[in-house]
Structures are given as C-alpha cells and as structure tokens.
C-alpha positions in Angstrom: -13.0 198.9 120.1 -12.5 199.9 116.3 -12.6 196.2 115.7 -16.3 195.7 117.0 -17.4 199.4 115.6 -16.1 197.6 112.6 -18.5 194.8 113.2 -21.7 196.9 113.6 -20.7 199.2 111.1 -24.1 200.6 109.6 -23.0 199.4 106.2 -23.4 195.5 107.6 -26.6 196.1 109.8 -28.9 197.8 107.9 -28.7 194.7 105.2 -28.9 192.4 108.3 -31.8 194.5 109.6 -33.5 194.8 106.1 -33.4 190.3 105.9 -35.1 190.1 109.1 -37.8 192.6 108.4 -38.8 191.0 105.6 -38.8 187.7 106.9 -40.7 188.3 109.8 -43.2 190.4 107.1 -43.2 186.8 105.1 -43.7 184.7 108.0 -46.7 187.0 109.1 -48.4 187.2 105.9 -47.9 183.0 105.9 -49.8 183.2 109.5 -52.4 185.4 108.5 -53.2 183.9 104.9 -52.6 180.7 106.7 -54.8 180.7 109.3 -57.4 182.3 106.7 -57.1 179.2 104.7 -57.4 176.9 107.4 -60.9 178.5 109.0 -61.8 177.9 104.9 -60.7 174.3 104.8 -62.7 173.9 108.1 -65.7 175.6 107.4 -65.6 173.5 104.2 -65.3 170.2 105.6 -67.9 171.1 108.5 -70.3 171.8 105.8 -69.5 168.6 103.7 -69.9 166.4 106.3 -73.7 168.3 107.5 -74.8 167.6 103.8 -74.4 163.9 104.5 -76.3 164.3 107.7 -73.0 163.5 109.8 -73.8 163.4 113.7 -73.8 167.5 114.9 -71.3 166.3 117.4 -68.8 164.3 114.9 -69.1 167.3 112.8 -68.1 169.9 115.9 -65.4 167.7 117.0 -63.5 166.5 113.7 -63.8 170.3 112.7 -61.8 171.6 116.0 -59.3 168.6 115.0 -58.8 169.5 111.3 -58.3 173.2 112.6 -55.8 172.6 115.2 -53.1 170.4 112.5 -53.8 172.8 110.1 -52.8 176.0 112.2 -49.9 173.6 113.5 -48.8 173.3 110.0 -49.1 176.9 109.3 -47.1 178.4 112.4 -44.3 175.7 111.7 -44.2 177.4 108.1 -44.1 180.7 109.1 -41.1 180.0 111.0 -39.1 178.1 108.4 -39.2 181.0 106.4 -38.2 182.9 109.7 -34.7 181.1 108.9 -35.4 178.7 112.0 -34.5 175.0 112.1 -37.9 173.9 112.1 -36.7 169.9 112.3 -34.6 170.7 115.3 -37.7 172.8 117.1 -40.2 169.6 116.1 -37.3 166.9 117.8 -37.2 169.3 121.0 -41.6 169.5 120.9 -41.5 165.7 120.1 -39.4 165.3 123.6 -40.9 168.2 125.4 -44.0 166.3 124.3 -43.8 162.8 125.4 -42.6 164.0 129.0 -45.5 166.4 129.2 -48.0 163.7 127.6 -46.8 161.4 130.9 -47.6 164.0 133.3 -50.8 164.6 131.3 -51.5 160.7 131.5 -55.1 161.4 132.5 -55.7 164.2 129.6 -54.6 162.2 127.3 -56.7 159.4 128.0 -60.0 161.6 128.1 -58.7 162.7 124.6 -58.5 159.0 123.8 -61.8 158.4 124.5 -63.3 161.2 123.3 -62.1 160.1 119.8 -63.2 156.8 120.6 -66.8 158.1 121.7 -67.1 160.4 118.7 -66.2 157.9 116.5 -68.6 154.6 117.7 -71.6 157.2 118.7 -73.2 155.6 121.4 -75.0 158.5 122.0 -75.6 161.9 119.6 -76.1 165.3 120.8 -79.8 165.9 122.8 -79.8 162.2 123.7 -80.8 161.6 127.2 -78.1 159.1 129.0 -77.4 157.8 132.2 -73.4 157.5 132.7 -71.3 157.6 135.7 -74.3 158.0 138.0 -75.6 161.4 136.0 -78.4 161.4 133.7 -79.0 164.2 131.8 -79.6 165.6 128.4 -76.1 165.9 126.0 -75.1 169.2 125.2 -71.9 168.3 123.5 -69.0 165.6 123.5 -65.5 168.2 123.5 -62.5 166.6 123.2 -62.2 166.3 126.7 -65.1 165.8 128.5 -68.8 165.6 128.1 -71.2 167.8 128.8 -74.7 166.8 129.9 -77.9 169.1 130.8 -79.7 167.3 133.8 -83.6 167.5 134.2 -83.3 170.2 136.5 -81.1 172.3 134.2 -77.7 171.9 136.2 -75.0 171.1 133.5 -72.4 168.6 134.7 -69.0 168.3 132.9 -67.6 164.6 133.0 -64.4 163.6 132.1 -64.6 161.3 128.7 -62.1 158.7 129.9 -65.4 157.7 132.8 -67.7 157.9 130.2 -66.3 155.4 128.1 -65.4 153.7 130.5 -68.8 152.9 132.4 -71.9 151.7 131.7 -73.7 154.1 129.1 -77.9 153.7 129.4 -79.3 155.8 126.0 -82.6 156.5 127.2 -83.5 158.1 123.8 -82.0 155.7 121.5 -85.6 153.5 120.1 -88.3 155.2 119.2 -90.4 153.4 121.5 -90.2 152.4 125.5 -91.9 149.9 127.7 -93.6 151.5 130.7 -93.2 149.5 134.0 -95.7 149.7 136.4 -96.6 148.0 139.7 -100.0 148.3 141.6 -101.1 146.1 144.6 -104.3 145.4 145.6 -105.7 143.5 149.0 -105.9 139.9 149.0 -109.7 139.9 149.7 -109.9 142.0 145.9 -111.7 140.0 143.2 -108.2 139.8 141.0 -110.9 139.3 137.7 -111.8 143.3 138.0 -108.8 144.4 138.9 -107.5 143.2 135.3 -109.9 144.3 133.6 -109.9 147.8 135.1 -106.1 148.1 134.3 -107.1 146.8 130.8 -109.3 149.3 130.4 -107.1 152.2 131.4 -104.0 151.3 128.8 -106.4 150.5 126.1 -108.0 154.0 126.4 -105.5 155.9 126.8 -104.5 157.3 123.5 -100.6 157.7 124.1 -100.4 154.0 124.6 -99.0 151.6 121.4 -101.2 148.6 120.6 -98.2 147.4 119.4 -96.2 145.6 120.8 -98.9 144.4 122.6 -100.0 145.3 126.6 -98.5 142.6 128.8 -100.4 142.5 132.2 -100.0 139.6 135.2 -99.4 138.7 139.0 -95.8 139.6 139.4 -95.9 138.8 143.7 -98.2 138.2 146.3 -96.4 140.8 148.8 -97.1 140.8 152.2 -100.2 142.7 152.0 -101.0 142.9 148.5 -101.8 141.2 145.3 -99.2 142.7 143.0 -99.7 143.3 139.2 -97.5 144.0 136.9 -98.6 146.5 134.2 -96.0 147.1 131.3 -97.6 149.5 128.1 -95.4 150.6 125.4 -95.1 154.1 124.6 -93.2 156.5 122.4 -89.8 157.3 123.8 -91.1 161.8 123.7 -94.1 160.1 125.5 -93.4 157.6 128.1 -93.6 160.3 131.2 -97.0 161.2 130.0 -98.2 157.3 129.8 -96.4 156.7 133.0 -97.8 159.5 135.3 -101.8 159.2 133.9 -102.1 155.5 134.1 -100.2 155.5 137.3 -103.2 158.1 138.6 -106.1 157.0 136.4 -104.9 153.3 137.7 -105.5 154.1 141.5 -108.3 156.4 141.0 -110.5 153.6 138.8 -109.4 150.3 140.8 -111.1 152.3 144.0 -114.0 153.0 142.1 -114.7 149.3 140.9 -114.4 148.3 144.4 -110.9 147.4 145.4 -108.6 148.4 148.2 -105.0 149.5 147.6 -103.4 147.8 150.7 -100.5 149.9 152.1 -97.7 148.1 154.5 -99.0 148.3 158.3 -98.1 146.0 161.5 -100.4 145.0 163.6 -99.4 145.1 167.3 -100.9 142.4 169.6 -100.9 143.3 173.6 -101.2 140.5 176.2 -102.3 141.4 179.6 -100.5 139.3 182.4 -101.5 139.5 186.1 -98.5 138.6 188.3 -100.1 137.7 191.1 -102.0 134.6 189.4 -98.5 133.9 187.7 -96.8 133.4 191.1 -99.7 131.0 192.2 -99.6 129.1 189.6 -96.1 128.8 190.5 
C-alpha cells in the first residue's frame, strides 16, 4: 500500500496531470485553427475555380473533397501532439479501412463514379437528362448519388454508380432541337394541300429556325392514313412551345383547307344465312 501511495504521490501527478492539460489545450487549438484554415483554403479554391467559370457542380464537389483531406490532416495533427502514435492509428484505419471499403463495395463504386461524372461532365447542373429511366432537371451531382428535379417537381436521388453506368440522354446540351411530328391524313386528301398547309404553319410560326432548314415528306401510308412527317428546328428553351402550337395549328388548318384526319376504325361486315335454304341445297 505505501508502495502505490508512493506511486500516485501528488508530487508525480500533478506534473503528469499539468503535460496532459496542456497537450490536449495544444491539440485543441491545432483543431480549431485547423479547421479555420481549412474552410479558408476551401472557400479559396471554390472561389478560384468560379473565376474561371468552372462547372457550379465541379466546383461544389472538389470543394467538399479538398475539405474533407484537409480536416483529415488536421485531426491526425492534433493527435500527434496528443503524444499518440499517429503511424500505428493510420496502419490500424488503413486495415479497418480496406475491410470496411469491401463491405461498402457498392459505396465506393458510386464514389467512383461520381468522380468520374464530375470529372468528364456529361451533364452540368440545371441540365435536363434522361438516365436510368428518370428524366428530370439536375439539382446537384454529391459524391454519392445524383439528384434530379422531375417535371412534376418530385426529386429523385439515384445512385451515381447507375448513372454512369447507363445510357445518359442530355436533353439540354445544343442550343437547338429538331421537333418530330407526325400527322395523317385520308387517302382520298389531295397530298399537294396538305404540304403546303404544313408549310405554311412552320414558316409562320415565329419560334421556328429557318435554319437548318424545315424537312417535310411521306414517312408511311398507314392503314388509314397518309402519314407526313413534319420535323422544324427550334431552340432547345423553346421546342415545347413549337411542338404543342404546330401540333394544334396543324390539325385545326389541314381541316379547314379541306382534309380529313382519318382515325383507326374497323369496319364490321354481317352476312345473313337462312338455314333452311342451306340444308336444301344440301
């Protein structure tokens, strides 16, 4: 017993004591000036890289990346001058690491490709894209996932790892878009007017490009119907506008200059039989 009183004799704990305080004070003051410095360095290099007109979404990512190795570095400071074998500690992360990067297989993929989509940029933020069977608006790429804002304002989260890995339509990418449209008139139609009159409606529409140029011709003869093919170009902020007039102004005039907009129908055909005759015949 007098040996261990011996031991934590005030004489060798209050030194002891006094060591520690002061190094956890340190090793605080290195997190807080730390951290200071790295929203700093951060702030800095998400300004740097907006004065060069960097993507909005290359800029959000690559900030929250620069932050995060930055704070790293700073907490594994803080605890060297803690007196704590920082190697050791960054061997045992480094294993604890690699087994929870193998359960996280799927994580770390999606990471993968969100570098990989913030990096090649097949799409920037406000785009409108069509990926894994959602099209939508995008909100932001996060280092995760993607976030898209659909037509009807529903916002749909999907992982990065399907996004790179599917089919990406960028709606918004050229500044202009071809408008497909299809209209069918009857076979009995003089097909002469019914050019002209879809002619007519793209050049006077004032939304429509004259260049390129219109393209209009037979694209089928359909079952009931004399099908044209009608295929304006348009600004990409306007191609919903061309689309929805001439697909109304297109109807509304070719039934005015005469023609009929057939419509699928079957036509039934009933023959009366009189059994009696049948089994004389017979």
């Amino acid at each position: 017993m007098e040996a261990i009183k011996g031991f934590f004799s005030s004489a060798d704990l209050m030194p002891m004591l006094s060591d520690w305080v002061v190094k956890i004070i340190i090793a605080l003051l290195i997190y807080l000036i730390g951290k200071w410095i790295a929203k700093r360095v951060t702030n800095f290099v998400r300004k740097l890289m907006d004065s060069r007109n960097a993507d909005p979404t290359l800029i959000n990512f690559l900030g929250n990346v620069v932050y995060a190795v930055l704070l790293i570095a700073v907490i594994l400071a803080a605890l060297d001058t803690m007196g704590l074998p920082v190697t050791s500690l960054v061997a045992v992360v480094g294993a604890a690491g690699l087994a929870v990067g193998l359960a996280l297989k799927d994580s770390l993929g999606n990471f993968a490709s969100g570098v990989m989509l913030v990096m090649f940029r097949p799409f920037s933020k406000d785009d409108v894209v069509e990926v894994a069977g959602v099209t939508g608006k995008v909100k932001e790429v996060r280092i995760f996932s993607t976030i898209l804002t659909t037509p009807d304002n529903k916002q749909v989260v999907i992982p990065n790892g399907q996004v790179a890995s599917d089919t990406i339509t960028n709606y918004t990418a050229n500044d202009q878009r071809r408008v497909d449209l299809v209209f069918g008139v009857s076979y009995d139609d003089d097909l002469k007017v019914a050019r002209e009159v879809l002619t007519r409606i793209c050049a006077n529409h004032p939304k429509v490009l004259g260049e390129p140029v219109t393209n209009i011709f037979v694209l089928n003869l359909g079952d009931s119907s004399v099908d044209f093919a009608v295929r304006p170009w348009a600004k990409t902020e306007d191609y919903w506008a061309v689309w929805g007039d001439l697909l109304e102004q297109g109807k509304v005039e070719l039934e005015a200059a005469g023609c009929n907009i057939p419509y699928p129908q079957t036509d039934v055909h009933l023959h009366h039989q009189n059994p009696l005759a049948d089994m004389l015949k017979g």
